[in-house]
C-alpha positions as CSV (number, residue, x, y, z in Angstrom):
1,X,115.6,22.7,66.1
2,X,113.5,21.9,62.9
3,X,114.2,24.6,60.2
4,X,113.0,22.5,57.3
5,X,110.6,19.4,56.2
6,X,112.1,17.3,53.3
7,X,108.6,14.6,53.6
8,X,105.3,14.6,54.9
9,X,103.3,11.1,54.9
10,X,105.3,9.4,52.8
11,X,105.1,12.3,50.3
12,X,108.8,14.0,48.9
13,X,109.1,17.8,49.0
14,X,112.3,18.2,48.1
15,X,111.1,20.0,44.9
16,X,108.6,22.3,46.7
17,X,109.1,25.8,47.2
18,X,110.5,26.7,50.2
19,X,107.4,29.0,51.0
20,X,105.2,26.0,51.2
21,X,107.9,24.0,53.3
22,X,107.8,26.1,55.7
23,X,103.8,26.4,55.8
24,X,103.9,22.5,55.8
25,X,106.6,22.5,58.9
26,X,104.4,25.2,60.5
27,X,101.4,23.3,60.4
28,X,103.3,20.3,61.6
29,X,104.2,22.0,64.6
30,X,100.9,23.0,65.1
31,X,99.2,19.8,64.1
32,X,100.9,17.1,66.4
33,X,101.3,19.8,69.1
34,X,105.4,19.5,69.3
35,X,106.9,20.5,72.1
36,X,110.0,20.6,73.8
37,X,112.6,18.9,72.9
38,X,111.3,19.9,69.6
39,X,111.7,23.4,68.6
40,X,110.5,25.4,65.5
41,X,113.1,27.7,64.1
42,X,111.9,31.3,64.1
43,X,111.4,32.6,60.6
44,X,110.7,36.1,59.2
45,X,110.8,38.7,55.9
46,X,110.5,41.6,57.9
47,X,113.9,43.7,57.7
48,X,113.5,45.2,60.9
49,X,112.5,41.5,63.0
50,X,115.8,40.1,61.1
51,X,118.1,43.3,62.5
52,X,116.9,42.7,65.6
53,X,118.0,39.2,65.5
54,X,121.2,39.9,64.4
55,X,122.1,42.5,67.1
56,X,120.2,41.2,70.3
57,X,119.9,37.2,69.8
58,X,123.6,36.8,68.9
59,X,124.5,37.6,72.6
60,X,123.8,33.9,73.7
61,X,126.1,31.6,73.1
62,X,125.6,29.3,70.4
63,X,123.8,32.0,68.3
64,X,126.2,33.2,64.9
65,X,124.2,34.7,63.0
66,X,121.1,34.4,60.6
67,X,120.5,32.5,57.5
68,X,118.5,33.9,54.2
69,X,116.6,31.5,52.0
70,X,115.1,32.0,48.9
71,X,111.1,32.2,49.4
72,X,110.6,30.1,45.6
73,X,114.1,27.6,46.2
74,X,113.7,23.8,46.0
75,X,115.7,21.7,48.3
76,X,119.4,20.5,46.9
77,X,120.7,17.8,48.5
78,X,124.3,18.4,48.8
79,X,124.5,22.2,47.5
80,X,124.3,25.3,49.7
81,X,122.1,27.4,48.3
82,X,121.5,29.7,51.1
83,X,123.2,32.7,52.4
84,X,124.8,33.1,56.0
85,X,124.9,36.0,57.6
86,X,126.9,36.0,60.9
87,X,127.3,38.6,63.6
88,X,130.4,40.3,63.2
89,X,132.7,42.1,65.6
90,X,135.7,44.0,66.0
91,X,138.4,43.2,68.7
92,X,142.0,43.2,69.4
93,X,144.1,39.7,70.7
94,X,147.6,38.9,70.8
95,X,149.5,36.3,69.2
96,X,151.0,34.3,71.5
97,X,151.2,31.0,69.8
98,X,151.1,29.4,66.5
99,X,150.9,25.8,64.9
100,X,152.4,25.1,61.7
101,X,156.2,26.5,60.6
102,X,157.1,29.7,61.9
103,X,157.7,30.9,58.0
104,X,154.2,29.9,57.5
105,X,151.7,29.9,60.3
106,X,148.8,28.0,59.6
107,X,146.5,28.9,63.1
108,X,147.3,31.7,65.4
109,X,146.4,31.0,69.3
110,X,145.3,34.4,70.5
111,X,145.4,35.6,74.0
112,X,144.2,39.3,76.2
113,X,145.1,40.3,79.9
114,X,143.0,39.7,82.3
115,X,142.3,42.0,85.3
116,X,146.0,40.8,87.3
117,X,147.8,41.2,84.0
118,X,148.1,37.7,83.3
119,X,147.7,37.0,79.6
120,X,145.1,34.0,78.8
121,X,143.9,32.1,75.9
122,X,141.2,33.4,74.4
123,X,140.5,31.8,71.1
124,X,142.1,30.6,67.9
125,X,142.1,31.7,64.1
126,X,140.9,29.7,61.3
127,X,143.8,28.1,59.2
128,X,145.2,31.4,57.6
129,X,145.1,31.8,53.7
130,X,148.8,31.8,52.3
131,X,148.9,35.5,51.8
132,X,147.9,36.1,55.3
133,X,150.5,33.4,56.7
134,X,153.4,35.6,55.1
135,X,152.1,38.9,56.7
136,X,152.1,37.6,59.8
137,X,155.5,35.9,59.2
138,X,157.0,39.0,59.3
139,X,155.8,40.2,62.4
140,X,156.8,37.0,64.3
141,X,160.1,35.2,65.8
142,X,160.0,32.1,68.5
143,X,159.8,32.8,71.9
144,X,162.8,32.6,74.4
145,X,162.5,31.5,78.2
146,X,159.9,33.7,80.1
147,X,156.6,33.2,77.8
148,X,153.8,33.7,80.0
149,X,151.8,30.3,78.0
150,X,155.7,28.2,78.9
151,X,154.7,24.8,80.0
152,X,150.9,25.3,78.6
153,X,149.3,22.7,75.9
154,X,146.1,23.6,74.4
155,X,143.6,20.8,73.5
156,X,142.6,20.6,69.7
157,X,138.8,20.7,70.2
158,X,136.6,21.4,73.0
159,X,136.6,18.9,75.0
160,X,139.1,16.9,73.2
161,X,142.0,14.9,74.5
162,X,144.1,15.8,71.6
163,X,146.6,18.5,72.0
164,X,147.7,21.2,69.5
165,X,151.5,21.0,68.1
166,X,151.9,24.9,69.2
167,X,155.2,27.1,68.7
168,X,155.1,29.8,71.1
169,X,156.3,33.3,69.7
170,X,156.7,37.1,70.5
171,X,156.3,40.0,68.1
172,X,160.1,40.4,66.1
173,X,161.6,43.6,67.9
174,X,162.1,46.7,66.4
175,X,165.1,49.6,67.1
176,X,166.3,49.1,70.5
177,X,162.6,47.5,71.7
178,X,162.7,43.8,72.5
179,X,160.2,41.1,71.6
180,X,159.9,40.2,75.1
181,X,158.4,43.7,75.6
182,X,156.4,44.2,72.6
183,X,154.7,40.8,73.3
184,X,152.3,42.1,76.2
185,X,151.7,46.0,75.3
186,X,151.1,45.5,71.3
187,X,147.8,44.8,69.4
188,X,149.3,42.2,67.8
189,X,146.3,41.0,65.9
190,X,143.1,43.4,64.4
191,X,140.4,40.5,64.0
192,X,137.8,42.6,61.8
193,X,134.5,41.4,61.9
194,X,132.3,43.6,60.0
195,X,128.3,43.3,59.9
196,X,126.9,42.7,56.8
197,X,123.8,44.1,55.6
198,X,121.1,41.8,54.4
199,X,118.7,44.6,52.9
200,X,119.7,43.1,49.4
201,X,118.4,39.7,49.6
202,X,114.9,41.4,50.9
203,X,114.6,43.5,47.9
204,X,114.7,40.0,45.8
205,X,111.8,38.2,48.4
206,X,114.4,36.5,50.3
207,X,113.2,35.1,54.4
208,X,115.7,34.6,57.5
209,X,116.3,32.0,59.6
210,X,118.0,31.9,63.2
211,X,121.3,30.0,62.7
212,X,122.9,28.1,65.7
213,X,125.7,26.5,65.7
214,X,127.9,25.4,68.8
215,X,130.5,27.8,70.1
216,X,134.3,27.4,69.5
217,X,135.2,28.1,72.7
218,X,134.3,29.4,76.3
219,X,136.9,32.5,77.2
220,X,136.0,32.0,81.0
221,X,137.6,28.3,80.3
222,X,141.8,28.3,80.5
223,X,144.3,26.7,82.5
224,X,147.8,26.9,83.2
225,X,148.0,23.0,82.7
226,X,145.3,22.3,79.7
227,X,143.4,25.3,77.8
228,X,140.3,24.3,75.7
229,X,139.7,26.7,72.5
């Protein structure tokens, strides 16, 4: 997937516009008559082509979001001087494991029922900020015999063979409820993924760009022996 051109014939652009780095790529393209596996990145300014990117192409996986450049911005090797713009949801998980200390949970391993009731891995947090650690300290104790993840490891990457150091845990109990009960029933976890609007960086002449990037995970991918996330 070619989003940029850095040098033509022997010829540094780094300090071109992006406007005519783009024309240059485009003509590339067109030029040597690139094919597959050589893809152009779609590009537009139009605010209603970029919405529809965000809300239909972000359904295949691998898709995040979109990325907005600055028409008139050189190239800075090493600095990030575009703008991301990811697709944004709103869903509920439970906690059913942590790594880290229990004081201070540093990722959360999230899990939903499936259709049986059966409670799967679904995903993992980013590393939580401290303030967000110590909220969700509060809510948490280590789970007892009967965790429906007992006997489960969870692999540190996708595809990787190394396994994550995981505490499992229930929700503390409150009044006469207990943990055990809370665990399955309760939204444990709000994960708030709002869209973002990109209209202001089109009022300053701003383009998009597609952005891939690989999944985390595959939810239609857990085992009772090894889960992937």
């Amino acid at each position: 997937m070619a989003f940029d051109v850095l040098q033509r014939d022997g010829v540094q652009l780094l300090t071109q516009p992006y406007s005519q780095r783009r024309a240059l790529l485009e003509d590339l393209f067109t030029t040597r008559a690139l094919t597959a596996p050589w893809t152009l990145c779609p590009m537009t300014t139009d605010l209603v082509t970029a919405r529809e990117w965000l809300e239909s192409w972000t359904d295949v996986s691998g898709v995040e979001g979109i990325v907005i450049k600055p028409l008139a911005s050189r190239y800075h090797p090493s600095y990030r001087g575009w703008t991301k713009i990811r697709r944004r949801d709103t869903t509920e998980a439970i906690i059913g494991a942590i790594t880290g200390p229990l004081a201070r949970p540093q990722l959360l391993v999230l899990g939903r029922h499936d259709q049986d009731g059966r409670l799967q891995a679904v995903g993992r947090t980013v590393p939580l900020r401290p303030d967000a650690a110590r909220q969700v300290a509060e809510h948490l104790v280590a789970a007892g015999p009967g965790h429906p993840w007992s006997g489960v490891t969870f692999a540190s990457a996708w595809g990787s063979g190394d396994v994550l150091d995981v505490t499992l845990v229930h929700l503390r109990p409150h009044g006469s409820k207990t943990a055990r009960s809370l665990l399955h029933p309760a939204v444990a976890l709000l994960v708030w993924l709002t869209p973002l609007t990109p209209e202001p960086y089109l009022a300053t002449g701003l383009l998009m760009t597609v952005l891939l990037a690989l999944s985390l995970y595959n939810a239609n991918r857990t085992s009772r022996r090894k889960t992937s996330l």
